[in-house]
C-alpha positions in Angstrom: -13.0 2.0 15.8 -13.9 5.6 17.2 -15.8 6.2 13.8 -17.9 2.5 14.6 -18.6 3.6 18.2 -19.8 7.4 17.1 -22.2 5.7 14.4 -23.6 3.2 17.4 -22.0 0.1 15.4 -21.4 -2.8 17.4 -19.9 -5.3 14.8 -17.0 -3.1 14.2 -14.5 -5.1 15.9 -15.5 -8.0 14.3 -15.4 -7.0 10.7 -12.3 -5.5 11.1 -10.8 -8.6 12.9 -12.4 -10.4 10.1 -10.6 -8.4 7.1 -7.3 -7.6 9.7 -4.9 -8.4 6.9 -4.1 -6.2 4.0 -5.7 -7.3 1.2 -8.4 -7.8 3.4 -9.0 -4.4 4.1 -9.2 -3.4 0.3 -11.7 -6.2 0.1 -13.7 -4.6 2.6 -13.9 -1.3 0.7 -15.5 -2.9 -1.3 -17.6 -4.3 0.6 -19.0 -1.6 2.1 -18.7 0.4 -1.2 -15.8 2.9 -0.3 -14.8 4.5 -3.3 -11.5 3.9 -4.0 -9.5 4.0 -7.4 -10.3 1.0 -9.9 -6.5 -0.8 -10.1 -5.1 -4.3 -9.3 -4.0 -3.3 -5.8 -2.9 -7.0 -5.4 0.3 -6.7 -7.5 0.8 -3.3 -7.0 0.6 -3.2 -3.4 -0.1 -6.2 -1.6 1.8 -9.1 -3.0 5.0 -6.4 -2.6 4.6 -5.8 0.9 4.3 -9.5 1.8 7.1 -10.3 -0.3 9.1 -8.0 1.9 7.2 -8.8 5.3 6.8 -12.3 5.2 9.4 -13.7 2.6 12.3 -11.2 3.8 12.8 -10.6 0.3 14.8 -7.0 -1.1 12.9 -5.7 -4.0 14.2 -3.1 -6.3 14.2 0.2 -6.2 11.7 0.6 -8.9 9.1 -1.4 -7.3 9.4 0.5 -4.0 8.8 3.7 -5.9 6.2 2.2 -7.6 4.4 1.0 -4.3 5.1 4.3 -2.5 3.3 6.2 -5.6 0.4 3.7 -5.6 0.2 4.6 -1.4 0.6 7.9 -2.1 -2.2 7.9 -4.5 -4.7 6.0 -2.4 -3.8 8.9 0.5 -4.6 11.3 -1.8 -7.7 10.4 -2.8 -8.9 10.4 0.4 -7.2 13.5 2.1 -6.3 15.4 -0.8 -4.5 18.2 1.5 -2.3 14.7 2.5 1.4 16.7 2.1 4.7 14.9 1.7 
């Protein structure tokens, strides 16, 4: 929001409110054409994390590495001095 208010953009709020959710948010990327990485963040992210958030289900450890890489990735990209 700081970023919105330093720019003098008032609709802030209300595009984030309107892409709040997850995949939402990687939809608005797009949107506004924030490069990010070409990959199907829907299975490799999203769908996990809502399995676990809002099914309560366990995944394996494989996918959990497999989502943590993919986040790591995506923090990477855009602070590539981002240290474990």
């Amino acid at each position: 929001m700081e970023e919105f208010k330093n720019q003098s953009i008032n609709f802030g709020e209300k595009l984030l409110q309107k892409f709040r959710m997850l995949g939402g948010r990687f939809e608005l990327l797009r949107i506004l054409s924030i490069p990010i990485p070409e990959k199907n963040y829907e299975s490799l992210i999203i769908k996990p994390r809502n399995d676990v958030v809002h099914r309560a289900e366990f995944p394996e450890d494989s996918l959990v590495d497999q989502v943590i890489c993919e986040v790591e990735k995506i923090l990477l990209f855009y602070y590539p001095d981002f240290h474990n």
